[in-house]
Phi, psi and omega in degrees: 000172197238146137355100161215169189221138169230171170240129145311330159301313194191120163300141190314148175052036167238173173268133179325050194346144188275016155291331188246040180234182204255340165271012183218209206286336152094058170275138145272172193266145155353114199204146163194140218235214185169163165032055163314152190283158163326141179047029180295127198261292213213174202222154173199143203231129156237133169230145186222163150245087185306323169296343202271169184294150165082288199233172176257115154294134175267171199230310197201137177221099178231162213185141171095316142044114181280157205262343181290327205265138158204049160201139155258119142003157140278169191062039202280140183309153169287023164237147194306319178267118171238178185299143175072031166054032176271131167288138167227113179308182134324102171263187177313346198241021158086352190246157192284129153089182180318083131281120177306180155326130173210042190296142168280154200084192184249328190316099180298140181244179189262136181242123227219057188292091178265105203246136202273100185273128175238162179243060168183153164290115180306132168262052172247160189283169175289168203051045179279143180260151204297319174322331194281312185303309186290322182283348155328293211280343178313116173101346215231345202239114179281333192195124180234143185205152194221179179213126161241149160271151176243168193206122154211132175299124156314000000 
């Protein structure tokens, strides 16, 4: 089997329950991955929006991924530090951990949950902003699979 990641939530190119958006609960959502390539250290997640004005709005940062772990939760807490020593970066809104979906319009966008198989453990401290992970992971990256969702406000 190959390297992949689903939500038990939304199928790729499906829509975002509004429980893990910014008009429900703003939880994050349920991921889980399977068949890391050989020699995988460690694992690190960016989700984005390739659609927002301007910038790829970030969403979501998580790092330190233990090479053992192959689900984040649903809800994972909103502190730089979590259990089994994964790190949570900076998103656009400047803040630790996990923001939903929140587009502006009615127009839907795309959120883009990309998860990074590496082969060494990131030495960075929490809360790193994403430009700070990709260049950690530069050189590192063994294998990347991604699930994307879509979200428009009613």
């Amino acid at each position: 089997m190959a390297f992949r990641i689903e939500s038990p939530s939304f199928e790729n190119g499906g829509t975002i329950p509004r429980r893990f958006t910014c008009d429900g609960e703003d939880a994050s959502p349920p991921l889980r991955w399977m068949d890391p390539p050989p020699g995988t250290k460690s694992f690190a997640l960016i989700c984005d929006d390739p659609d927002a004005p301007m910038i790829t709005w970030v969403h979501w940062i998580v790092y330190a991924i233990p090479s053992n772990v192959t689900e984040l939760r649903e809800g994972v807490p909103k502190s730089e530090l979590l259990e089994g020593g994964m790190k949570q970066g900076r998103n656009s809104w400047r803040k630790t951990g996990y923001g939903g979906p929140c587009p502006p319009g009615r127009k839907p966008h795309r959120y883009v949950f990309r998860l990074y198989a590496l082969d060494t453990e990131l030495a960075l401290a929490p809360g790193e902003a994403k430009k700070d992970l990709e260049r950690a992971m530069a050189g590192h990256i063994l294998a990347q699979v991604e699930i994307m969702g879509r979200y428009g406000r009613q």
